[in-house]
N, C-alpha and C positions, 0 to 999 in steps of 0.2 A: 559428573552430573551437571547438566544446564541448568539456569534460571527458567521459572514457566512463565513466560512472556504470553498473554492473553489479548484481545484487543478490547470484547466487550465488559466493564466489569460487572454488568446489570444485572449479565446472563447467568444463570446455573446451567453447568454443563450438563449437555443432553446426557440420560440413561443414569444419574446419578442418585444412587438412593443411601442418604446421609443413614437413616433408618437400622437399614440392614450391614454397614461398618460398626454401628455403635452394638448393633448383638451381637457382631463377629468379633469385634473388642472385649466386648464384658458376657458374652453369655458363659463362661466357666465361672464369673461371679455367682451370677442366679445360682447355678448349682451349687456352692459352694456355701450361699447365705441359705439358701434351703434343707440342703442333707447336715449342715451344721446346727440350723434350729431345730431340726428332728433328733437328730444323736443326743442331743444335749436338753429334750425335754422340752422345748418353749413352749411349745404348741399345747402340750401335758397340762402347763400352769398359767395358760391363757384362757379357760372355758369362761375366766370373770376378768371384767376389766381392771386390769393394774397398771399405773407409773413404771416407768423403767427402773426408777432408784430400790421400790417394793420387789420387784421381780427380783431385782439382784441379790437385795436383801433374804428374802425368802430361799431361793437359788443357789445362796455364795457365789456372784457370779461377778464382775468386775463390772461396775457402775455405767464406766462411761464406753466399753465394748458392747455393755448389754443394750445402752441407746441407740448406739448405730446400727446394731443386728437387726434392734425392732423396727426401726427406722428405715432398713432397708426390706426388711418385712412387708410394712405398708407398703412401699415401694413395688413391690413384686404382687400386692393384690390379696396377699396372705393372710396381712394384719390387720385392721381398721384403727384409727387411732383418732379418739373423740376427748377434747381438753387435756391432752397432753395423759390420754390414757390409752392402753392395748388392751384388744380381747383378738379373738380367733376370728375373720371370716367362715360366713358360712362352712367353704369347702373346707378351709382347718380345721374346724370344728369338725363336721362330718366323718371327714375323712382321716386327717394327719393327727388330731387328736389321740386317736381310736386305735388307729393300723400304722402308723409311720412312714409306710410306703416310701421307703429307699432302696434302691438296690445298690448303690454304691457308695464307700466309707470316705464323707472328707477327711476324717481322721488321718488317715493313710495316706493324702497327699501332702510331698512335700512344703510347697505353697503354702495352699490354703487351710491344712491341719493346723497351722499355725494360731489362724484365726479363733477356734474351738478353745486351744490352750492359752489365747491371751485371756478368753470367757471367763476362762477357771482359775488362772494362777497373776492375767494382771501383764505387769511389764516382762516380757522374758526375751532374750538375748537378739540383736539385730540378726537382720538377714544378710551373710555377705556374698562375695562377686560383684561382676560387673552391674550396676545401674544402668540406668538412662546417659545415654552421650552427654559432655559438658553441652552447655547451650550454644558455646563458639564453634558446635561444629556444623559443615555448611548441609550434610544428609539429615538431621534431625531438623535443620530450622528450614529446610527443603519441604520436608514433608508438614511442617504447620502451616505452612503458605497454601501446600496442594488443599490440603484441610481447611484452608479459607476459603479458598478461592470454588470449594466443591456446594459452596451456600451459605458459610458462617458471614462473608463478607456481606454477600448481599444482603441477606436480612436485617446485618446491621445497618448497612445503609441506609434500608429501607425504613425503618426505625426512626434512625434520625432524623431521615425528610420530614419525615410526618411530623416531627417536632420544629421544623422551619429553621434547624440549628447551622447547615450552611448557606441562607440566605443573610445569618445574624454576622458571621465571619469573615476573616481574609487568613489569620493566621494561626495552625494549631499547632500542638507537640505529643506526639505518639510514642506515649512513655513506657520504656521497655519495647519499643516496636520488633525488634529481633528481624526478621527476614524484611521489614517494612511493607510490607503486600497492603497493610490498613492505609499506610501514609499515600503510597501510591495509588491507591485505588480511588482514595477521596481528590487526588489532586486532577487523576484521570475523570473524575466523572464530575468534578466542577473546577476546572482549568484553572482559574482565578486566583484560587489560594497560593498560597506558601506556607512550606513544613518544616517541622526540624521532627528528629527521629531517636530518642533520649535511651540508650542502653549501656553496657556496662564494655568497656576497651575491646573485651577477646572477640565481642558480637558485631559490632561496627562494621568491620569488613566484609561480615555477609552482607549484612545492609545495602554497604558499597557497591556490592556485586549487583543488587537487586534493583537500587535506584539509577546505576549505569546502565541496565539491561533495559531500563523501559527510559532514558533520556532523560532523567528529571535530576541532575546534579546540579544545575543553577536555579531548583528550586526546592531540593529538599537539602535540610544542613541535616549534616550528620553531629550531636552532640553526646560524647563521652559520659556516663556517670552513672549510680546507681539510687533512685530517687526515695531509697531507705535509709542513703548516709549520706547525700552530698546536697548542695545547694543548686538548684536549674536555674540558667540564665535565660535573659530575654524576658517577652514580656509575647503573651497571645490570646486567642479568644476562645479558645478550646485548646481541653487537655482533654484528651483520650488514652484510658487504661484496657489493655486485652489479654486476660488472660496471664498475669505478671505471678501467678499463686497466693494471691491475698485470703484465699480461706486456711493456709498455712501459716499467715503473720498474725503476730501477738496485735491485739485492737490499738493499740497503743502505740506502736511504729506505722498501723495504717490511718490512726489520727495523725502521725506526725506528716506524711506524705501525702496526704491531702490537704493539709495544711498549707504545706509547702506551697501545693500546685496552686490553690487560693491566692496564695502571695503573688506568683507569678502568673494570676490571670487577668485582666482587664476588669474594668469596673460589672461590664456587661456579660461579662462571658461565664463560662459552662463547662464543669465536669462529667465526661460519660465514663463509667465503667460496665467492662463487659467481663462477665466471670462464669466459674464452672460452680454458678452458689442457685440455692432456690429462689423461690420472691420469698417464702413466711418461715419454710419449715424444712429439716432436710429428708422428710417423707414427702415432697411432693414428688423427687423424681428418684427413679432408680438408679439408672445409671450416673447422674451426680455423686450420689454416696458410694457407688462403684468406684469410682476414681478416684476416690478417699479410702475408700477400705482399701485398696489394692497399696496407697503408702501406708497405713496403719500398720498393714501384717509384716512388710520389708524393715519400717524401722522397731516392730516388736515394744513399742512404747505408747501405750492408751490417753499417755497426758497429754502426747504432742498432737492428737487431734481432739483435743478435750472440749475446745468453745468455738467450734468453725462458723465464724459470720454468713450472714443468709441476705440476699439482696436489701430486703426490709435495715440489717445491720447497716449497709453500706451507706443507706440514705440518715441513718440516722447521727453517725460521723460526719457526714457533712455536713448537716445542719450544725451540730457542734464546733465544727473549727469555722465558718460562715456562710454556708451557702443556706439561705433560708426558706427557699424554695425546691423541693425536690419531685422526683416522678419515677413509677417503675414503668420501664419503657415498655417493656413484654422480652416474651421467651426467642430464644436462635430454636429451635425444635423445641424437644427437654433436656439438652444440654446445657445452653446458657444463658443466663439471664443478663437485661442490658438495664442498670439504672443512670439517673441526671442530677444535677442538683446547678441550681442557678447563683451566681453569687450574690443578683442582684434582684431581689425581694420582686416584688408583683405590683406591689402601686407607684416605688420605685422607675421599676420599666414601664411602665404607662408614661410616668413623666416626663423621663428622657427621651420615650419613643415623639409623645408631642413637641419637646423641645427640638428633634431635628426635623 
């Protein structure tokens, strides 16, 4: 397989509908979070509003399973969820309440049956077989690039303009870049910069492939490491996060690597993270918690997705390790969100803006 070498990165390619990938991705979720909250009653013990912790309680039902279910509930239009409490939508009510109206047993799937019995019994045994390819392989980090490059790229762009953040630069680091497609796309569409591109040994070489393919090897470094154990060298005015799995790291290792990036930022400069997290709540989108539930049921263990950060989380770590200005940039569709955090305060940058 070749590199997908583009020329404009502005563009979204003609006839591309991001939309209708993401139901062909997750629409057996839907069904799965739906005929699982009917088999298993939600809907029954929804006619009054209750917390998730109540439901479980009342239910027997495992605590932090039963927030994501309902959470993906809201998500799907089923639930309403008012101060961090559930009742039935209308049509639940109405209808699933009442009649259940399923004709087919998630029970009975291998998969997703799973889900039901974590409901009820909690931790129960991993899923094994093959997984997801390591990340150094070139057809997996192939297809995140195609996946960028089909709108995720643009809109981040476009995000960023709007916040004047490469007019403020010369030099950024695209941390965990994997295929590089962000690094290059920002250098193609303002010439000017220089990049480094921060991944872990086995991934580099795809990088390689990808920054040789579009000519930019005497301006993009390619830098070794993993920025959850190692030290980043250099020194730049953006650091850019996409997608590296930070709703899966413990709060504590993602204070330590923004910390980090602090240290190696410029007095001036700026943190963007782009992730698969909400802005406030993980009911604002469905397919978000779709791609959480789907590791939940593989690894059969409730704790390891027990406090997944939410955009709002992201800003509020940075403000903690220093950056004391923050912003939620907006949504890529309802897939991902993009926040900032500035290092350097507000009446600050006034200052030095009149000073040069």
């Amino acid at each position: 397989m070749e590199v997908p070498v583009i020329r404009d990165f502005r563009e979204i390619p003609e006839g591309v509908d991001t939309g209708l990938l993401l139901e062909c991705e997750f629409g057996m979720a839907k069904w799965a979070v739906y005929t699982t909250a009917v088999e298993y009653g939600v809907f029954d013990r929804l006619s009054s509003p209750s917390t998730a912790e109540e439901l479980a309680e009342r239910a027997g039902f495992h605590p932090t399973v039963t927030k994501h279910l309902l959470d993906a509930l809201v998500g799907l239009g089923l639930l309403v969820k008012e101060g961090g409490r559930y009742r039935n939508s209308s049509l639940a009510e109405r209808v699933l309440a009442r009649y259940g109206f399923v004709f087919s047993s998630a029970k009975r799937h291998p998969f997703w049956g799973r889900l039901g019995r974590m409901l009820v019994e909690g931790k129960i045994e991993p899923l094994g077989g093959e997984g997801e390819p390591p990340f150094g392989d070139f057809e997996l980090q192939r297809h995140y690039a195609l996946r960028a490059l089909a709108g995720e790229f643009q809109a981040t762009l476009k995000l960023m303009e709007a916040e004047g953040i490469f007019s403020m630069i010369r030099r950024f680091i695209d941390v965990g870049g994997g295929h590089g497609i962000y690094a290059i796309g920002f250098m193609k569409t303002h010439p000017g910069l220089k990049g480094a591109i921060l991944d872990r040994p086995e991934v580099l070489p795809i990088a390689r492939r990808f920054v040789e393919a579009y000519g930019l090897e005497e301006k993009i470094e390619l830098i070794a490491g993993d920025i959850f154990r190692d030290r980043v060298p250099g020194s730049y005015e953006l650091a850019f996060i996409s997608n590296i799995g930070l709703p899966y790291v413990p709060p504590d290792a993602i204070e330590a690597a923004f910390g980090e990036l602090h240290r190696v930022l410029e007095p001036s400069g700026v943190l963007v993270v782009k992730e698969i997290a909400p802005h406030r709540d993980w009911a604002e989108s469905f397919y978000q918690l779709a791609h959480q539930l789907l590791a939940l049921v593989q690894s059969g263990d409730p704790e390891w997705l027990a406090s997944m950060p939410t955009a709002d989380d992201f800003m509020g770590i940075m403000r903690r390790v220093g950056f004391p200005r923050t912003k939620f940039l907006g949504w890529i569709g309802r897939w991902e969100t993009v926040v900032m955090g500035w290092k350097t305060g507000e009446e600050d940058l006034r200052r030095t803006t009149k000073e040069t």
